[in-house]
DOSE-7099 format. One record per residue (C-alpha): chain; residue number from 0; x, y, z. Coordinates in steps of 0.05 Angstrom, whole numbers, plus 32768, in hexadecimal, padded with zeros to 4 digits. Example, Ala and Ser with C-alpha at 12.3 -4.5 7.8 and 13.67 -1.06 7.14 Angstrom:
BEGIN
> A  0  80F6  7FA6  809C
> A  1  8111  7FEB  808F
***
This chain:
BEGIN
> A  0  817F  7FED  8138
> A  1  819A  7FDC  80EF
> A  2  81AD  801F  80C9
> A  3  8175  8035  80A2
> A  4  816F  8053  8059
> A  5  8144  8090  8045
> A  6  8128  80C5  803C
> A  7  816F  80E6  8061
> A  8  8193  80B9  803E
> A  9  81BC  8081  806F
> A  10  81BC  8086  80B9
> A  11  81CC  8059  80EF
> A  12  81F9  8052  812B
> A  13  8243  805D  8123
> A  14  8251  801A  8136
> A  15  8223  7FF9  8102
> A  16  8241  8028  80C6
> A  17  827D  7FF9  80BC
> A  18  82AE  8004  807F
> A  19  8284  7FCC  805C
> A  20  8245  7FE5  8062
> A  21  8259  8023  8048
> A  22  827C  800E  8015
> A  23  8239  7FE0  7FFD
> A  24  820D  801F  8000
> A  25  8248  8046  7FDF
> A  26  824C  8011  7F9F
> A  27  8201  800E  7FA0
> A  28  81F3  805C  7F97
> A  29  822F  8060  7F58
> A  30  8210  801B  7F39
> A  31  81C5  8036  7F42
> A  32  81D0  8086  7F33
> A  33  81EC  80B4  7F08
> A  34  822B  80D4  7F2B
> A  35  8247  8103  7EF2
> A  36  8293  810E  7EED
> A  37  82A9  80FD  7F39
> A  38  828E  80F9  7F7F
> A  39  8298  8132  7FB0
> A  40  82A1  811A  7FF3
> A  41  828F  8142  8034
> A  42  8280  813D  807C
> A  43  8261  8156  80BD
> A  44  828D  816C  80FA
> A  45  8284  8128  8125
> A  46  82B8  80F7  813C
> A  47  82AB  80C1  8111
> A  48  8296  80E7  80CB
> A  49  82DD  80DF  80B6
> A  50  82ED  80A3  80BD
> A  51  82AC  8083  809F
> A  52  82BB  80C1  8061
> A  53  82FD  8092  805B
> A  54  82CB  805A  8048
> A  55  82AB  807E  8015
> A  56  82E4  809C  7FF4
> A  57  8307  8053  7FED
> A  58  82C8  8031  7FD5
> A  59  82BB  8067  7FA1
> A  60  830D  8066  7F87
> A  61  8306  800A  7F95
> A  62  82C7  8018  7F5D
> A  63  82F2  803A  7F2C
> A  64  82D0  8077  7F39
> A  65  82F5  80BF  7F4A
> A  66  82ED  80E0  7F95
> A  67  82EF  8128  7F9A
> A  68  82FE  8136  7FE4
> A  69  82E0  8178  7FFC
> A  70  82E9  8163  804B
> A  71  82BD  8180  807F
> A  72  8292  81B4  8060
> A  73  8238  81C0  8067
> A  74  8213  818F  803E
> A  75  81F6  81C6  801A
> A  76  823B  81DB  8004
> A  77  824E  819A  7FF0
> A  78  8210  8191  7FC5
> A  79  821D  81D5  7FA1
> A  80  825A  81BD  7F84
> A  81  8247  8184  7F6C
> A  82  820B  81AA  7F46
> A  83  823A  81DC  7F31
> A  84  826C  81A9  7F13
> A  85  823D  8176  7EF9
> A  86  8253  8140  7F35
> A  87  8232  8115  7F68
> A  88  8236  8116  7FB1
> A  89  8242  80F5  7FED
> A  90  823A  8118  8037
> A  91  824D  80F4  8069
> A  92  821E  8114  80AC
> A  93  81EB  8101  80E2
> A  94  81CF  8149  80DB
> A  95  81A7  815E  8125
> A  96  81A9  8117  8139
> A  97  81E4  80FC  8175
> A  98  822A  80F1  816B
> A  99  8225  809B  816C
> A  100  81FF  80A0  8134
> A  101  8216  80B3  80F3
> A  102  8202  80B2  80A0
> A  103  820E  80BF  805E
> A  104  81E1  80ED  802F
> A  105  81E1  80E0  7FE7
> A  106  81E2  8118  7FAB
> A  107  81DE  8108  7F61
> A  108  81F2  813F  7F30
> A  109  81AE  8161  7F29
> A  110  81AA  8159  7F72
> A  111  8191  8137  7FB2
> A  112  817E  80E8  7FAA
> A  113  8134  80E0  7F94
> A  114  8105  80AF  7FB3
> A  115  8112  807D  7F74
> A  116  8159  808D  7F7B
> A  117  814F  8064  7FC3
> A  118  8125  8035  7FA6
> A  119  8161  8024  7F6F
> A  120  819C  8029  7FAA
> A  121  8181  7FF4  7FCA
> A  122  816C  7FC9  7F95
> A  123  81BC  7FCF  7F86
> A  124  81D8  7FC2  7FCD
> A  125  8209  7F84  7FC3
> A  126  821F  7F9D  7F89
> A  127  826F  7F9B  7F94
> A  128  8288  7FCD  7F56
> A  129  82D9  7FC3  7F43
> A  130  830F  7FF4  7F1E
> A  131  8343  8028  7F29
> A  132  8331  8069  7F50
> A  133  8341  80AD  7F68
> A  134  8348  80D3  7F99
> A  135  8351  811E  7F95
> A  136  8358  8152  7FCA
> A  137  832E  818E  7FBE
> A  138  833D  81D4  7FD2
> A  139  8309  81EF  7FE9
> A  140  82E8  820B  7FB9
> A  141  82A6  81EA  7FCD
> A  142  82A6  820F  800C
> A  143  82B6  8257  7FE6
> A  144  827D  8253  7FAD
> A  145  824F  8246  7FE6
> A  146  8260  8282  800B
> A  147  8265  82AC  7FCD
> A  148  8222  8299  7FBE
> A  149  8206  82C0  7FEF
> A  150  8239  8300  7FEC
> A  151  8229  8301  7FA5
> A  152  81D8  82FC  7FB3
> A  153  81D7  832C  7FF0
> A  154  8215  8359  7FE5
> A  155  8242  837D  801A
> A  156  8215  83A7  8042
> A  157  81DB  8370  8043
> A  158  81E4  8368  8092
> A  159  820A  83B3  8098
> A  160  81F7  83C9  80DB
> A  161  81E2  8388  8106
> A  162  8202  8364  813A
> A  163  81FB  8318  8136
> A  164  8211  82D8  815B
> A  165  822A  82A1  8143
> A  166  821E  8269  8169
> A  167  8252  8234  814F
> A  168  8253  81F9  8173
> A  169  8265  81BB  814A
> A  170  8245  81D8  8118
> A  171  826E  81CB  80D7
> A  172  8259  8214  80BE
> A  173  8265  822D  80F4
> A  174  82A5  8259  80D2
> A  175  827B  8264  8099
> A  176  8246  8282  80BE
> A  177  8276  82BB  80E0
> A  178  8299  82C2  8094
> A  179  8255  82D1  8076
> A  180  823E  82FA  80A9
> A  181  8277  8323  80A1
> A  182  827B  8323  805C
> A  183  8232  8340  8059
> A  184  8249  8375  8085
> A  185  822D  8361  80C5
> A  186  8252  8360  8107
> A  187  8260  8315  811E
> A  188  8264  82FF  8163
> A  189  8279  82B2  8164
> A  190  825A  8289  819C
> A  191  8271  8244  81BF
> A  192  829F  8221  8190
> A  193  82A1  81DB  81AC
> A  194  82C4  81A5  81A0
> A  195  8299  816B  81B1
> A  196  8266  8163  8180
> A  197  8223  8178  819E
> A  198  81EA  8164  8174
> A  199  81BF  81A5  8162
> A  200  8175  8199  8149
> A  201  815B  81DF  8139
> A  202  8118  81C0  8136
> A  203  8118  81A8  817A
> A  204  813F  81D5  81A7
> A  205  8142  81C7  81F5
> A  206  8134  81FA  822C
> A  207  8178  8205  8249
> A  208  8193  8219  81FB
> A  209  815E  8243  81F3
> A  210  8172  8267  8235
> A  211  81B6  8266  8223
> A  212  819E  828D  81DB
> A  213  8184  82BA  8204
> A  214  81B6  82CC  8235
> A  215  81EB  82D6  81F6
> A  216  81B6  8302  81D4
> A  217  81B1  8331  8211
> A  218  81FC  8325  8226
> A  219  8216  8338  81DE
> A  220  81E2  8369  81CB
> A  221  81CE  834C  818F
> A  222  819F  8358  8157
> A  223  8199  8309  814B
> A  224  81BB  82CD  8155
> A  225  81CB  829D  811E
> A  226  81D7  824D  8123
> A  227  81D3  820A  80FA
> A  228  81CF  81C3  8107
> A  229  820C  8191  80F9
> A  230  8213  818D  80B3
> A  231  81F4  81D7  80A3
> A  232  81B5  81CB  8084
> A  233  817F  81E6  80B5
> A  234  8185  8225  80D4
> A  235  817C  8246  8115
> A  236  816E  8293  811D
> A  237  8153  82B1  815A
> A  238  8140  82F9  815E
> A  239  815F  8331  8188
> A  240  8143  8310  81CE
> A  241  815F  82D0  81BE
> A  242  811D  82B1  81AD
> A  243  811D  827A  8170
> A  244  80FC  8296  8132
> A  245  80DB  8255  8119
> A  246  80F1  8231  80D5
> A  247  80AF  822C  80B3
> A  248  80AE  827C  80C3
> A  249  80FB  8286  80A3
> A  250  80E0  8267  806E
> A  251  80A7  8293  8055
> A  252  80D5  82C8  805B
> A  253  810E  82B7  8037
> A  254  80DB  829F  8001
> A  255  80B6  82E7  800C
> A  256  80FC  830A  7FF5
> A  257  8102  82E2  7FBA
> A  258  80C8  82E7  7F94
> A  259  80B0  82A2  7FA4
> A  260  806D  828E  7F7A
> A  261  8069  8242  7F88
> A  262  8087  822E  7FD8
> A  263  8089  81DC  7FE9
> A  264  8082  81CA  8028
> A  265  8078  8192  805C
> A  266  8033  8188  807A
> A  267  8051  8198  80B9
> A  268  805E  81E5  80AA
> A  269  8044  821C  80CA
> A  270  7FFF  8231  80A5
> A  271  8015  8270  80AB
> A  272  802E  8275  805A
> A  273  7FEB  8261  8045
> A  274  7FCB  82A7  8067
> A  275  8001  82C4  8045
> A  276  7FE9  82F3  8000
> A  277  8026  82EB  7FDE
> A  278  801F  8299  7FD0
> A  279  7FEA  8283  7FB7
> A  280  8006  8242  7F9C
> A  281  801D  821E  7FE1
> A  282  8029  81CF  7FD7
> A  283  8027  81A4  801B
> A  284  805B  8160  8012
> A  285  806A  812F  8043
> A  286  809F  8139  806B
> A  287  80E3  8136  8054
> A  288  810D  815E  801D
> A  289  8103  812B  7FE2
> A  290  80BA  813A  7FE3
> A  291  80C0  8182  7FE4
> A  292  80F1  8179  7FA8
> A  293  80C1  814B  7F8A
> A  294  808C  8184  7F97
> A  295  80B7  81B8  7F77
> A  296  80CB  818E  7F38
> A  297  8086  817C  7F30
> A  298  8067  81C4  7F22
> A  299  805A  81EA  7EF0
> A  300  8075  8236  7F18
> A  301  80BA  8254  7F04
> A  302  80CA  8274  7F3A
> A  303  80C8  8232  7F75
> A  304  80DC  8228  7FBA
> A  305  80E1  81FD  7FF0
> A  306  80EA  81F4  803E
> A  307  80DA  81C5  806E
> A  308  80C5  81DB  80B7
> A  309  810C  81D1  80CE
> A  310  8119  8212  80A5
> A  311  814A  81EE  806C
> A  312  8138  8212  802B
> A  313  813C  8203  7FE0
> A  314  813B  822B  7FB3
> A  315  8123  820A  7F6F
> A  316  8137  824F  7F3C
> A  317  816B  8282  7F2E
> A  318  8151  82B4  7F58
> A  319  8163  8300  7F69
> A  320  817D  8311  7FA9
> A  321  8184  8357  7FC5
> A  322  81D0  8366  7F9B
> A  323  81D5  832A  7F67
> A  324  81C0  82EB  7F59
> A  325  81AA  82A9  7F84
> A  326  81B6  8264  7F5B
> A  327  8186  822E  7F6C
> A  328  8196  8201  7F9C
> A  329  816C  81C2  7FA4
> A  330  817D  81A2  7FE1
> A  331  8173  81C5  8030
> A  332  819F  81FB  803D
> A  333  81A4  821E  8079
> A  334  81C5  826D  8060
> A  335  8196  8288  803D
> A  336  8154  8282  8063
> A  337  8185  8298  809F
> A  338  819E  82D6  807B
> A  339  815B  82EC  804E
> A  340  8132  82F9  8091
> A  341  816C  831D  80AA
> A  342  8173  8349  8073
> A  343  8124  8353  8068
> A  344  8125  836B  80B7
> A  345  8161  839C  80B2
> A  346  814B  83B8  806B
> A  347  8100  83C2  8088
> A  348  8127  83E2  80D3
> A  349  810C  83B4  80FB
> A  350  8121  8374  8126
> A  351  8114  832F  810C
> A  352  80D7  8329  8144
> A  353  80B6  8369  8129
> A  354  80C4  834A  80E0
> A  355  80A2  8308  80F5
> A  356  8066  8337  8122
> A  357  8050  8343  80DA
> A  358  8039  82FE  80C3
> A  359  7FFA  82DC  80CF
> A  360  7FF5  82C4  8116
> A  361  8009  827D  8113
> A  362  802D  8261  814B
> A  363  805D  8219  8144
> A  364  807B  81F7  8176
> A  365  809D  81AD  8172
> A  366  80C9  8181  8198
> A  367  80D8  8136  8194
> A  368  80DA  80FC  81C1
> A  369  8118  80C9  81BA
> A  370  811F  8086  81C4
> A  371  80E9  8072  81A8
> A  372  80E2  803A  817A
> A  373  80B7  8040  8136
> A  374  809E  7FF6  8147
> A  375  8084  8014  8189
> A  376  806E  8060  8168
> A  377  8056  8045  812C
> A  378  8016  8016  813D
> A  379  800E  8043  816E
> A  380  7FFE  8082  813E
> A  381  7FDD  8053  8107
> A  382  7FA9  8046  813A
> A  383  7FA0  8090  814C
> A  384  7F9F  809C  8107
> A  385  7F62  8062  80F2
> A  386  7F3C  8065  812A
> A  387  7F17  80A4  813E
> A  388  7F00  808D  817F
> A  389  7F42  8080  818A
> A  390  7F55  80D0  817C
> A  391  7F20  80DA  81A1
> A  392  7F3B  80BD  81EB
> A  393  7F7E  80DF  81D6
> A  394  7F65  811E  81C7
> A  395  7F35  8120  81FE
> A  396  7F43  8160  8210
> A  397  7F50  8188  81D0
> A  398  7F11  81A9  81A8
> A  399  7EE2  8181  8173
> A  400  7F0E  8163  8144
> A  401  7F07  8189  80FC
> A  402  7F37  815C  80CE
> A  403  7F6B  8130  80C5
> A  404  7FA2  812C  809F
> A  405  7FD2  80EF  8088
> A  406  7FFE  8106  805F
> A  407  803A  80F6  8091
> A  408  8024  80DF  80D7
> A  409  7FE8  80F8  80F1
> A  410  7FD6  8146  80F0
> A  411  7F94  815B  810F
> A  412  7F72  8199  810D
> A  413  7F46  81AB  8143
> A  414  7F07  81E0  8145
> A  415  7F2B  8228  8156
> A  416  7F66  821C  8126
> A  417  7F94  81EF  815C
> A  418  7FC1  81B4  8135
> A  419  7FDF  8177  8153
> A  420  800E  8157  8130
> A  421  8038  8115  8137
> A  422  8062  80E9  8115
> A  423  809B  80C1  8125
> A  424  80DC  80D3  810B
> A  425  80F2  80AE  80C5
> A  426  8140  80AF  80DE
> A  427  8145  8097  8127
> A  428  811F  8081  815F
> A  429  80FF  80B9  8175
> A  430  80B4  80D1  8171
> A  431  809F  811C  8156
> A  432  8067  8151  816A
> A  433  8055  8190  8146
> A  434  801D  81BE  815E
> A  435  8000  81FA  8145
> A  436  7FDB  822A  8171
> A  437  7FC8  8275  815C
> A  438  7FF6  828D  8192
> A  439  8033  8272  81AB
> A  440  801D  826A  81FF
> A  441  7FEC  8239  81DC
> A  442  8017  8211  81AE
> A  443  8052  8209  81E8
> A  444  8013  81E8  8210
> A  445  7FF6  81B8  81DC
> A  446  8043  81A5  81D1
> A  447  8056  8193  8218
> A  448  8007  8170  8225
> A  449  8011  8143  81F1
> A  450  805A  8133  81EC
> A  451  804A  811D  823C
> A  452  8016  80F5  822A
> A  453  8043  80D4  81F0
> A  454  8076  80C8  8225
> A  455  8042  80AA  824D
> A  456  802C  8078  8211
> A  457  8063  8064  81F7
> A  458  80A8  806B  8222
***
């Protein structure tokens, strides 16, 4: 399968991401966008991130242009300097997905690529530019404004108190996670530092790592356990039993501590933040972070956020945090919707699952089926989607259908408030479910029905 270019910018299989390629989608970004003074290079914690970051830097110094090296560091950190300094971006990371595969995100100086930004990449691709280049090491001060963004927000004592683990991995925040923590005043406990790069999607996390959660939760008698995937922009928290406190719940939260009047979000959220009194102005997008930015840029609130159900939040204003200041930060970052519920939690003197016992009962559950083609998952779904008696034979055991939704894959709601949601993934070969049950024995039981009878279909 070809590498493919989108809404996650490029990603493909390591073996396909040759030196040329990257250098052709590295030309065509500086001839088709607006990089500022320099591009910031960074990258994710895999085996082949630095060498293919090698690729990047000499095609940007080969175009004349000047490379500002800022090494392995979280996307979100990377794309914080470059707003800060007026400079463009590129992050070299697969995110969640496995370690052959491999990509490279895109920033511009006001931010992440746009959806025309794509459209103008590619109309650029051959373009071969020419000069005299530079490269320049950079000393970490991408990775230090990112954590003092959140010292200076939440202050010393935000965490004062509670005992959390850090589950690390190959996580490439996974020091920055245990700095913060400790930073804020919280006691950190760092968990399984590997060295292999194990591919973490907080979105879709298997049985035996959500035992394992658990076991460290009890084992280390903590208050919560913290996590991210590769490059750091989704987050994982679980509560004090080791059980996963849902993105598209983080999310509300962390919005809920701001101040938030206007919250973007995917269709595929929990409904949850629409019960909620607090927002009345909630915007459903497709899925994917461009159209929640393109959501956020196109309304008429001040004070605007965004998140997507894999719990990566933007926040779209200058906002107050508990001790200072929050700048805006328009691309997924995975901090501060893991520290706002946190601090909400220990300033109200409860645990994060009596915090989250407070919302409107909405349950989510999700998981994902891979190797699956889109050529096989995709005429597959636009039949579901166009032909009702089709639903109908699929669905044959769920109540009367009440409506449909398109808006990315196919999301039906059933009589008694159950969703079913699919949709294959836009990034790899694999084939998505979200369901949404008002309690969570019935959402784990619509997810494993009809992720079987996917399996079924179409492996």
């Amino acid at each position: 399968m070809a590498p493919k270019f989108g809404t996650s910018g490029l990603r493909g299989l390591v073996v396909d991401l040759t030196p040329e390629l990257v250098a052709q989608y590295t030309h065509a970004f500086l001839a088709a966008c607006e990089t500022g003074s320099a591009v910031r290079v960074g990258w994710d914690l895999r085996p082949s991130s630095p060498a293919i970051s090698k690729a990047v830097i000499e095609a940007i110094t080969a175009a004349g242009g000047r490379a500002i090296v800022d090494g392995a560091l979280p996307t979100p950190a990377l794309a914080l300097a470059s707003l800060n300094e007026g400079q463009s971006a590129i992050m070299v990371t697969g995110s969640h997905i496995p370690a052959d595969r491999n990509g490279l995100k895109f920033y511009t100086p006001c931010g992440e690529i746009s959806k025309g930004d794509e459209a103008a990449i590619l109309a650029q691709l051959g373009v071969k530019l020419e000069g005299q280049g530079v490269q320049i090491d950079a000393t970490g001060d991408a990775i230090a404004a990112y954590v003092a963004r959140y010292v200076n927000g939440f202050g010393a004592d935000a965490l004062s108190g509670l005992r959390i683990g850090v589950y690390q991995h190959s996580s490439v925040a996974r020091e920055i996670m245990v700095d913060v923590v400790k930073a804020l005043g919280g006691d950190a406990v760092p968990l399984a530092w590997s060295d292999t790069f194990i591919p973490v999607d907080t979105e879709a996390v298997d049985p035996a790592t959500r035992a394992q959660l658990a076991q460290w939760c009890d084992e280390h008698e903590l208050d919560a356990l913290i996590s991210t995937d590769g490059d750091a922009d989704r987050p994982m928290v679980t509560d004090a039993t080791g059980k996963i406190v849902a993105g598209d719940v983080l999310g509300p939260l962390t919005a809920r501590l701001l101040g938030a009047e206007r919250i973007c979000t995917p269709v595929s959220s929990n409904t949850m933040v629409d019960a909620m009194p607090e927002f009345s102005d909630v915007v459903r997008t497709r899925i994917g972070s461009p159209f929640v930015i393109a959501a956020m840029e196109a309304g008429g609130a001040q004070n605007v956020v965004g998140y997507e159900a894999n719990g990566g939040f933007l926040l779209g204003y200058l906002a107050d945090g508990p001790a200072g200041q929050l700048p805006p930060l328009m691309t997924r970052d995975c901090l501060l919707p893991i520290l706002a519920p946190l601090y909400l939690g220990r300033k109200a003197g409860c645990g994060l699952a009596e915090l989250v016992a407070g919302l409107p009962a909405r349950f989510t559950a999700t998981d994902r089926l891979t190797g699956i083609a889109t050529d096989i998952s995709g005429p597959f779904l636009e039949g579901l989607s166009i032909d009702a008696e089709a639903r109908g034979v699929f669905f044959d055991e769920m109540p009367v259908e009440q409506s449909v939704d398109l808006t990315d894959g196919l999301r039906v709601t059933f009589e008694g408030g159950d969703i079913v949601h699919l949709r294959p993934s836009g990034n790899a070969p694999e084939f998505r479910c979200y369901v949404e049950a008002d309690n969570k024995q019935r959402a784990d039981t619509l997810l494993a029905t009809f992720l079987g009878e996917i399996r079924a279909l179409l492996s």
